[in-house]
Every structure is written in structure tokens, then in C-alpha cells.
Biopython code that builds the backbone (N, CA, C, O; Angstrom):
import numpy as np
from Bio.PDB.StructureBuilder import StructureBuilder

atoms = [
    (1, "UNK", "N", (10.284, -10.502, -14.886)),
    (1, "UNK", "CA", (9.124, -9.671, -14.594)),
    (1, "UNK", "C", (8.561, -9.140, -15.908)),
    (1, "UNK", "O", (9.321, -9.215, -16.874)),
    (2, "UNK", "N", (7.377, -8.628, -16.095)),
    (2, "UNK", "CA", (6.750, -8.140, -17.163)),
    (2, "UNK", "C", (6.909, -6.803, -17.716)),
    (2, "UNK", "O", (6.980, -5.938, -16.843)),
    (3, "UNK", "N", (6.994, -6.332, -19.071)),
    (3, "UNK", "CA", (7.996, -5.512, -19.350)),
    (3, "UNK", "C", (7.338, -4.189, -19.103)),
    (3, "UNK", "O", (7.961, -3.155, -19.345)),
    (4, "UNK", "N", (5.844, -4.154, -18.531)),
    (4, "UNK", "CA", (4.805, -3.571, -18.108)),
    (4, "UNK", "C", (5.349, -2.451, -16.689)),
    (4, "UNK", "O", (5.052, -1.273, -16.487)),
    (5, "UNK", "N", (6.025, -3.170, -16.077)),
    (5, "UNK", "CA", (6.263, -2.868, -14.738)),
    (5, "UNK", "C", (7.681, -2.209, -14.667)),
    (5, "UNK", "O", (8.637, -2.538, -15.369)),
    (6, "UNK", "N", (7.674, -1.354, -13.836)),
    (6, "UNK", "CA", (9.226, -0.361, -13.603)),
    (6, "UNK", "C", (10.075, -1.427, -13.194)),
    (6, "UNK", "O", (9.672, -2.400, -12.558)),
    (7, "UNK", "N", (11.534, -1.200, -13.647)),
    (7, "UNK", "CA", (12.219, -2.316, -13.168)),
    (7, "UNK", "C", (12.154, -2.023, -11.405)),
    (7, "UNK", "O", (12.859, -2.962, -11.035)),
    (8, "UNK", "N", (11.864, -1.518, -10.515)),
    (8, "UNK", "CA", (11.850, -1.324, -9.415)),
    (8, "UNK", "C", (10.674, -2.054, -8.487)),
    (8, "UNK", "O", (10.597, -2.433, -7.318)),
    (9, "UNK", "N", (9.963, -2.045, -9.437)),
    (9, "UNK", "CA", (8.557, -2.456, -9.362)),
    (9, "UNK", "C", (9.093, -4.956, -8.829)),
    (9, "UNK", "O", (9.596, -5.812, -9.557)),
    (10, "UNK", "N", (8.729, -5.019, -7.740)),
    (10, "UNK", "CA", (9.441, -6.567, -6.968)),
    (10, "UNK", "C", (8.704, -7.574, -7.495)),
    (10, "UNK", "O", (9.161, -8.643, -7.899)),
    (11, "UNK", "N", (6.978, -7.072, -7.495)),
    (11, "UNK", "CA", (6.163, -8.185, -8.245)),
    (11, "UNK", "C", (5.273, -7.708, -8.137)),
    (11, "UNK", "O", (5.079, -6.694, -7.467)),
    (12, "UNK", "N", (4.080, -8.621, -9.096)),
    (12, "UNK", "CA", (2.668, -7.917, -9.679)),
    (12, "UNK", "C", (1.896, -7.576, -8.322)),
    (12, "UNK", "O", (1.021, -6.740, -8.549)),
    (13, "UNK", "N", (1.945, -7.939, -7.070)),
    (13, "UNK", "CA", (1.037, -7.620, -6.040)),
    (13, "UNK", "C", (1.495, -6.136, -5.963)),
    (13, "UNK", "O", (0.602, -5.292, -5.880)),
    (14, "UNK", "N", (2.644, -5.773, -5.979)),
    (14, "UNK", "CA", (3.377, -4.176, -5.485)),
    (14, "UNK", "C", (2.388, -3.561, -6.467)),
    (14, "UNK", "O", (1.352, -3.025, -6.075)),
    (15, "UNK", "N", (2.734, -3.649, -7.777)),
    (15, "UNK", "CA", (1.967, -3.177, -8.604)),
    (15, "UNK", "C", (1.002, -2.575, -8.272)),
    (15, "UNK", "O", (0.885, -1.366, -8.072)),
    (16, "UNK", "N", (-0.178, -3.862, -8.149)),
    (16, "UNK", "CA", (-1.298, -3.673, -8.362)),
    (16, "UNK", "C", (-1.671, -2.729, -6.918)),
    (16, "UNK", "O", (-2.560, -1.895, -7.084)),
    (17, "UNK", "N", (-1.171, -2.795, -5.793)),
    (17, "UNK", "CA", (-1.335, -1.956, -4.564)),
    (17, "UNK", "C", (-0.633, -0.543, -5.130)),
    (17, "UNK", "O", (-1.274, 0.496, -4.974)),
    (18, "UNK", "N", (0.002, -0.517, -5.448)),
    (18, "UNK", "CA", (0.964, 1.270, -5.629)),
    (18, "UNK", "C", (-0.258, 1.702, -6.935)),
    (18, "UNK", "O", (-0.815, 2.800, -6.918)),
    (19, "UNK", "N", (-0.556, 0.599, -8.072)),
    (19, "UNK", "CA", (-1.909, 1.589, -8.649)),
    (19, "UNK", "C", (-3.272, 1.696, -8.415)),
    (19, "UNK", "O", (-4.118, 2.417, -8.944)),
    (20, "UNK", "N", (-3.377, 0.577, -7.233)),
    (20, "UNK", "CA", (-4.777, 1.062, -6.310)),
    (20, "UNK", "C", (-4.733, 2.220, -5.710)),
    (20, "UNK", "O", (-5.643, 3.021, -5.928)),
    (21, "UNK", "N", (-3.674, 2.555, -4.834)),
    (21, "UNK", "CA", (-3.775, 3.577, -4.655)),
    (21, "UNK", "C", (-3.645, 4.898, -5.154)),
    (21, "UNK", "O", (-4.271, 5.866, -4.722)),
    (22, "UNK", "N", (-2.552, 4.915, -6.369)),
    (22, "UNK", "CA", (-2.943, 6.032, -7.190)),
    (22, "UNK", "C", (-3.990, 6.110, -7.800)),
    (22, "UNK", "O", (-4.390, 7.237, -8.094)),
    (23, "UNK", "N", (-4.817, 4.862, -8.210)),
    (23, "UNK", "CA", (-6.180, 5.137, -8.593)),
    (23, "UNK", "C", (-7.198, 5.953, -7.570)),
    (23, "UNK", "O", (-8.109, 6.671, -7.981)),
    (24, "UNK", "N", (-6.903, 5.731, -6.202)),
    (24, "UNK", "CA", (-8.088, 6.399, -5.336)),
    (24, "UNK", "C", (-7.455, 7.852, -4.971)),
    (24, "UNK", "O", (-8.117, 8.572, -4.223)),
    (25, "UNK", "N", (-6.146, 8.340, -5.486)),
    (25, "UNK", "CA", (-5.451, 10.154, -5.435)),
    (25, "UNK", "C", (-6.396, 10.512, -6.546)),
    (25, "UNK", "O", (-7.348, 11.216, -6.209)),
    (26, "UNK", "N", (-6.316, 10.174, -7.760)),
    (26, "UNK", "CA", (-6.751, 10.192, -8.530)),
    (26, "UNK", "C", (-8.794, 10.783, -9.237)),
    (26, "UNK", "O", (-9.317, 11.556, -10.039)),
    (27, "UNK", "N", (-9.208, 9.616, -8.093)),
    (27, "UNK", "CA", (-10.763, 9.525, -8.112)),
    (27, "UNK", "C", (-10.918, 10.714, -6.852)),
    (27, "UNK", "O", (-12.032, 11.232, -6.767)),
    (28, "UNK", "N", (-10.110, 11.060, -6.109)),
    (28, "UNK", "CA", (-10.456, 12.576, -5.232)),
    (28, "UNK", "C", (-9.603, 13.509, -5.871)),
    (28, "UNK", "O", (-8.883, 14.255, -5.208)),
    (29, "UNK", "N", (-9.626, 13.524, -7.009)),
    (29, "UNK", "CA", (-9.414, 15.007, -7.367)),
    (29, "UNK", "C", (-7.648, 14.929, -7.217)),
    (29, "UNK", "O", (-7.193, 15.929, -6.662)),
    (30, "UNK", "N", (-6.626, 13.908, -7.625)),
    (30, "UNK", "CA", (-5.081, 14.295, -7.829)),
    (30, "UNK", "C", (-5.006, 14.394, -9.082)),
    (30, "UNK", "O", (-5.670, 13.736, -9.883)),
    (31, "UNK", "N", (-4.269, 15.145, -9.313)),
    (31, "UNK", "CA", (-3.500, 15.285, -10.946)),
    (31, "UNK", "C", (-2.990, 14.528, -11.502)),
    (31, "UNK", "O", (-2.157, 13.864, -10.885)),
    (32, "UNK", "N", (-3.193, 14.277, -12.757)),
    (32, "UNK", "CA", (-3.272, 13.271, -13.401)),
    (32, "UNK", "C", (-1.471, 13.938, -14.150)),
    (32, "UNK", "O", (-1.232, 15.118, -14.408)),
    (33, "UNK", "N", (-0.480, 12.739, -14.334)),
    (33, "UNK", "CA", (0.830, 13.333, -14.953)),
    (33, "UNK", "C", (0.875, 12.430, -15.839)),
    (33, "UNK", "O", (1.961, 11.972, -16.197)),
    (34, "UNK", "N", (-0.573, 11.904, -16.480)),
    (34, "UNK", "CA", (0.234, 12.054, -18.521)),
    (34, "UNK", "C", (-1.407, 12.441, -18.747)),
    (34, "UNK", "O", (-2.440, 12.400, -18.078)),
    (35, "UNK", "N", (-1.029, 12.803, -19.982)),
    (35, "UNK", "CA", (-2.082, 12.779, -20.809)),
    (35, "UNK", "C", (-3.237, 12.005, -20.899)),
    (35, "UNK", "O", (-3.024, 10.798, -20.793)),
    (36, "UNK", "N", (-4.165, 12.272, -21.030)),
    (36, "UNK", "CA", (-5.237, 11.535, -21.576)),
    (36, "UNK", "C", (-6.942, 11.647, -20.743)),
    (36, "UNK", "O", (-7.110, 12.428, -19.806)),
    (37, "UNK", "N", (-7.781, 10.982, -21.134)),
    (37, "UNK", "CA", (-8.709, 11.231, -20.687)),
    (37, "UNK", "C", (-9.321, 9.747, -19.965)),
    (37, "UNK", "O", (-10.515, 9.723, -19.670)),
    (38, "UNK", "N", (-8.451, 8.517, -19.696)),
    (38, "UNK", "CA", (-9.063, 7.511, -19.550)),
    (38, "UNK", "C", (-9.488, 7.293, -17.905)),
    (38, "UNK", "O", (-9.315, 8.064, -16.960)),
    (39, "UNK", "N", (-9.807, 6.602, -17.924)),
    (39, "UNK", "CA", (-10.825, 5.948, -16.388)),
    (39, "UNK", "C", (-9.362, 6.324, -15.211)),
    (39, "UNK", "O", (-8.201, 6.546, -15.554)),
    (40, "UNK", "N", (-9.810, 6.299, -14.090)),
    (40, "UNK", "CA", (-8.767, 6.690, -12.796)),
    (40, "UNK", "C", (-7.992, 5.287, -12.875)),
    (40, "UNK", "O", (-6.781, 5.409, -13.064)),
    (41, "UNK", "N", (-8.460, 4.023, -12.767)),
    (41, "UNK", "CA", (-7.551, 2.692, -12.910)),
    (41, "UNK", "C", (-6.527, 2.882, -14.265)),
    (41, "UNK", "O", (-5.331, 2.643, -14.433)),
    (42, "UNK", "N", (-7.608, 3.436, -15.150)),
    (42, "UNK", "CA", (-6.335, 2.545, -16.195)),
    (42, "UNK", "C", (-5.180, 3.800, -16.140)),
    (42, "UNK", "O", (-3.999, 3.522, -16.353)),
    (43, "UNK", "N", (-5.587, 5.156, -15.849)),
    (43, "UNK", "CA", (-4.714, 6.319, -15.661)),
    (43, "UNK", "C", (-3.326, 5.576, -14.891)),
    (43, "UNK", "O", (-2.260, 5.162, -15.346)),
    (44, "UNK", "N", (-3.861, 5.628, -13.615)),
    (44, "UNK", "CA", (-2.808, 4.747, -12.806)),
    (44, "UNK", "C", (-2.154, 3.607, -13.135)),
    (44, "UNK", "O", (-0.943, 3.529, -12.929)),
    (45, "UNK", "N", (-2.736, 2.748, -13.591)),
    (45, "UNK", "CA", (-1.521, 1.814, -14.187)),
    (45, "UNK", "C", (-0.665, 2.472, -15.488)),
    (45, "UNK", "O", (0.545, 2.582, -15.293)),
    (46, "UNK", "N", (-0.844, 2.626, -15.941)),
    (46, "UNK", "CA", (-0.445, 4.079, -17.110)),
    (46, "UNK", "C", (0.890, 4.453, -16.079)),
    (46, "UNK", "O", (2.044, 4.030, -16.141)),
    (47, "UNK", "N", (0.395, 5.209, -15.314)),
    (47, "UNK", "CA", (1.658, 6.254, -14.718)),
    (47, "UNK", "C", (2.399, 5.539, -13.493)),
    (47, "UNK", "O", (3.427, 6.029, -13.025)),
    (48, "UNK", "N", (1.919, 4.531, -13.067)),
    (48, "UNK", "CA", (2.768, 3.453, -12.561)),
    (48, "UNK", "C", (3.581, 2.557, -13.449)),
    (48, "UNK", "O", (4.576, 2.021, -12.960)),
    (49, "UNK", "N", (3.152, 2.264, -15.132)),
    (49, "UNK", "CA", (4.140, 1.544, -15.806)),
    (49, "UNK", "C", (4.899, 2.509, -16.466)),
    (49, "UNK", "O", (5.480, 2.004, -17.427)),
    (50, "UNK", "N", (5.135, 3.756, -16.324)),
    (50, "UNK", "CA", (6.050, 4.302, -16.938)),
    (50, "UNK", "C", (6.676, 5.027, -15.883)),
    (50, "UNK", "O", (7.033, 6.179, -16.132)),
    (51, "UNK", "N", (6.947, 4.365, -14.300)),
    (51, "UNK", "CA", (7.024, 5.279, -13.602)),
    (51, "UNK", "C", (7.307, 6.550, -13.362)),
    (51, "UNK", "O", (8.435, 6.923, -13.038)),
    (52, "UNK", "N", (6.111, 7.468, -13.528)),
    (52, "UNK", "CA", (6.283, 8.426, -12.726)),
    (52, "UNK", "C", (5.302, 8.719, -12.061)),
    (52, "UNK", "O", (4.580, 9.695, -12.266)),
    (53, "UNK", "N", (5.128, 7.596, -10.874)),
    (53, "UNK", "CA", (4.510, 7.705, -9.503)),
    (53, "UNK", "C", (5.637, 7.079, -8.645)),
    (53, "UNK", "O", (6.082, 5.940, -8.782)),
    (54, "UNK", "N", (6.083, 8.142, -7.604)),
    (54, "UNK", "CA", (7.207, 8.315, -6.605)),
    (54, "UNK", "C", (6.325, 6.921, -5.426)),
    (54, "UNK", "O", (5.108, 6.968, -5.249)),
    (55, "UNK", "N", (7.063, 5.997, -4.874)),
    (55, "UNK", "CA", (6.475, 5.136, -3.501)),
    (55, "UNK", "C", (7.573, 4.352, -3.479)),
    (55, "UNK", "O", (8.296, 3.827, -4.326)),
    (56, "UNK", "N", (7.523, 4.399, -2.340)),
    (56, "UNK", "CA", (8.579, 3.462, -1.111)),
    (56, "UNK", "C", (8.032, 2.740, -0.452)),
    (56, "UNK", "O", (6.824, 2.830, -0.234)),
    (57, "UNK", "N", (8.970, 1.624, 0.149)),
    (57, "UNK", "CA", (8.875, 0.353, 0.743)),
    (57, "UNK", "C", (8.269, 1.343, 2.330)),
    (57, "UNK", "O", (7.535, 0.558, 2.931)),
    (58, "UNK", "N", (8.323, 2.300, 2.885)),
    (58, "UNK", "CA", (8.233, 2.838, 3.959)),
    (58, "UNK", "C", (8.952, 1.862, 5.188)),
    (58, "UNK", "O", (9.198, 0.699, 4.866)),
    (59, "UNK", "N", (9.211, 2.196, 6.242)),
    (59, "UNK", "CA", (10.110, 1.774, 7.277)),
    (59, "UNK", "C", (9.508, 0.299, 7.596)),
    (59, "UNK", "O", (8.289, 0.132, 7.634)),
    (60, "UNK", "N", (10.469, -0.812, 7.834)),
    (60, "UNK", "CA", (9.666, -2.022, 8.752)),
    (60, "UNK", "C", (8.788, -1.882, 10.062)),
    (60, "UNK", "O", (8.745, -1.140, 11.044)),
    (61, "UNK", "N", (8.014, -3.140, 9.493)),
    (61, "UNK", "CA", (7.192, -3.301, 10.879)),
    (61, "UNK", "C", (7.818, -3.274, 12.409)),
    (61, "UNK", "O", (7.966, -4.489, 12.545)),
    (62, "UNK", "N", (8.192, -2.817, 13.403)),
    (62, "UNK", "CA", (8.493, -3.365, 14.435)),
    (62, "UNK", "C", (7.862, -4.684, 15.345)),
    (62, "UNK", "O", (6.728, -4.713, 15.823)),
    (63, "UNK", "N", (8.655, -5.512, 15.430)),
    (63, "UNK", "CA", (7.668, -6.537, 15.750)),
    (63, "UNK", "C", (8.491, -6.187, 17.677)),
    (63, "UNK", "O", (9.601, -5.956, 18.157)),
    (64, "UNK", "N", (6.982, -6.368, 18.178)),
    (64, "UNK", "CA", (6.572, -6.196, 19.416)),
    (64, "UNK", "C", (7.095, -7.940, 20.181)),
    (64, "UNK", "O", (7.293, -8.803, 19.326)),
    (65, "UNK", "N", (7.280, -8.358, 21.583)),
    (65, "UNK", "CA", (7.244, -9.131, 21.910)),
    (65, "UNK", "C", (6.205, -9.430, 22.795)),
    (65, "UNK", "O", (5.547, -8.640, 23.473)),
    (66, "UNK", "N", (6.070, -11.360, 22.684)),
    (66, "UNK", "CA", (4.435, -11.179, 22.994)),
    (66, "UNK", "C", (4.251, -11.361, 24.231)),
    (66, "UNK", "O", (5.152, -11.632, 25.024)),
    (67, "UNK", "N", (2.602, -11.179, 24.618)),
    (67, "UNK", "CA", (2.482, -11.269, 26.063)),
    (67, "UNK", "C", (2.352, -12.652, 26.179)),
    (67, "UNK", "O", (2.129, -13.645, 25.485)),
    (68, "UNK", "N", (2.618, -12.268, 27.522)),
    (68, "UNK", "CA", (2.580, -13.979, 27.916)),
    (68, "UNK", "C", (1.483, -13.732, 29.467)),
    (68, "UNK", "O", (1.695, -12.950, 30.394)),
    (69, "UNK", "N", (0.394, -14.637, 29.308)),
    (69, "UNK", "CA", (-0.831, -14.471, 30.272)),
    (69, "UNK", "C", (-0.285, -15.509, 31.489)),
    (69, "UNK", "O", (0.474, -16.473, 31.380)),
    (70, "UNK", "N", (-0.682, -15.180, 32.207)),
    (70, "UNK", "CA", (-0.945, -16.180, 33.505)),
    (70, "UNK", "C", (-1.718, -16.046, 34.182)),
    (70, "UNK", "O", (-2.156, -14.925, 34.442)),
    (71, "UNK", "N", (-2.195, -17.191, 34.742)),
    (71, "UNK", "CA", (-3.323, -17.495, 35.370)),
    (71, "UNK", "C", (-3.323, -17.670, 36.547)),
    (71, "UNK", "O", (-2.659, -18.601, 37.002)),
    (72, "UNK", "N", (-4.361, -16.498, 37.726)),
    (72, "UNK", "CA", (-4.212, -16.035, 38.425)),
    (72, "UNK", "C", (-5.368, -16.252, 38.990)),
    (72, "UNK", "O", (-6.339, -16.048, 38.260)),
    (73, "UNK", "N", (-5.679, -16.776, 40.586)),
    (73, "UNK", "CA", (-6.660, -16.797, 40.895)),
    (73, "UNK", "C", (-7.158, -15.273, 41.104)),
    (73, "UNK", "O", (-6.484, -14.251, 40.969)),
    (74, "UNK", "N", (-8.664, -15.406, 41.507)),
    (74, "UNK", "CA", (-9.183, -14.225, 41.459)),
    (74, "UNK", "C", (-8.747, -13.560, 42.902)),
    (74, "UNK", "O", (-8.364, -14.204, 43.878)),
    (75, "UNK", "N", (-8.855, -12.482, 42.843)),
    (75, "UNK", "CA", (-9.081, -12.164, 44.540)),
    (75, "UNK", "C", (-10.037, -11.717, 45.221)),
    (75, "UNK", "O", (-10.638, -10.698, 44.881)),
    (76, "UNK", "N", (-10.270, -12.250, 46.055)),
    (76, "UNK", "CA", (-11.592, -11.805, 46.553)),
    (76, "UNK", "C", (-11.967, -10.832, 47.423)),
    (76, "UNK", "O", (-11.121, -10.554, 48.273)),
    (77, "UNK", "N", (-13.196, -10.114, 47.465)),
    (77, "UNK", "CA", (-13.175, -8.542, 47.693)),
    (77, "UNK", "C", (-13.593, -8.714, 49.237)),
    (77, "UNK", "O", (-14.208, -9.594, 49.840)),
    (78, "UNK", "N", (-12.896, -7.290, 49.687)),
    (78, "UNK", "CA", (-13.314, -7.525, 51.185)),
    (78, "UNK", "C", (-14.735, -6.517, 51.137)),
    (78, "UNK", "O", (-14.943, -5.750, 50.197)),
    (79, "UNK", "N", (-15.556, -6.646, 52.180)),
    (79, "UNK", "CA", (-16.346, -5.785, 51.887)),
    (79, "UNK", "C", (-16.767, -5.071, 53.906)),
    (79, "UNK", "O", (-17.562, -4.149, 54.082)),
]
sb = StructureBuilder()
sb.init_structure("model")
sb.init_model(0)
sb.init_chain("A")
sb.init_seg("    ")
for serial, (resi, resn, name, xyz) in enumerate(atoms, 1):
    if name == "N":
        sb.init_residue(resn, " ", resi, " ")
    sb.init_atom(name, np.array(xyz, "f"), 0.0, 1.0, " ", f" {name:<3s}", serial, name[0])
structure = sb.get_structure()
């Protein structure tokens, strides 16, 4: 992996999603934890390659089981 990235950090897609989104805490007004005055992206990759921006894998998907349709005549209305 690139020496850019926290060793925690699995691959460049994680990356680039964990500093998209600190880029958009960032562009509404989050605190910035290093120094400097640069753009909200490059801030965030900044404080994502030296991690100290806290993110987790959060819990798995539950996968649901699927429906299964059948085909049903209609019924017809009494009136």
C-alpha cells in the first residue's frame, strides 16, 4: 500500500471515501485538527494520511431473503 495511507487504511477506494467525507465535515463548518490554511479536500487527505480522523468499517449489511412472486390469477369482484 502507499506510504500515504494509515496502515489501517485496506485500499485507495477507503481512502478516498473516509476523505470525501471529511472533506464535506469540513466544508460545513468541522474543525479542522492540523494546521494550516489549505482547501477542505486537501485538509482531509492531510488528516486522513496522518490519521487523525477516527472511522470504522460500521456493522454488516444484513442480507434479507428474497421474495419469491407467484402468479396468481386475478379475482374477480362481486358486485
Amino acid at each position: 500500500m502507499d506510504e500515504r495511507f494509515p496502515a489501517k487504511m485496506d485500499s485507495k477506494f477507503r481512502y478516498v471515501l473516509v476523505a470525501a467525507h471529511r472533506a464535506e465535515q469540513l466544508i460545513r463548518g468541522g474543525r479542522r485538527r492540523l494546521e494550516g490554511n489549505d482547501k477542505p479536500t486537501t485538509a482531509a487527505m492531510a488528516e486522513v494520511s496522518q490519521d487523525v480522523v477516527e472511522w470504522e468499517y460500521g456493522p454488516a449489511p444484513v442480507v434479507e431473503p428474497p421474495v419469491i412472486e407467484t402468479e396468481e390469477a386475478p379475482e374477480e369482484e362481486v358486485h
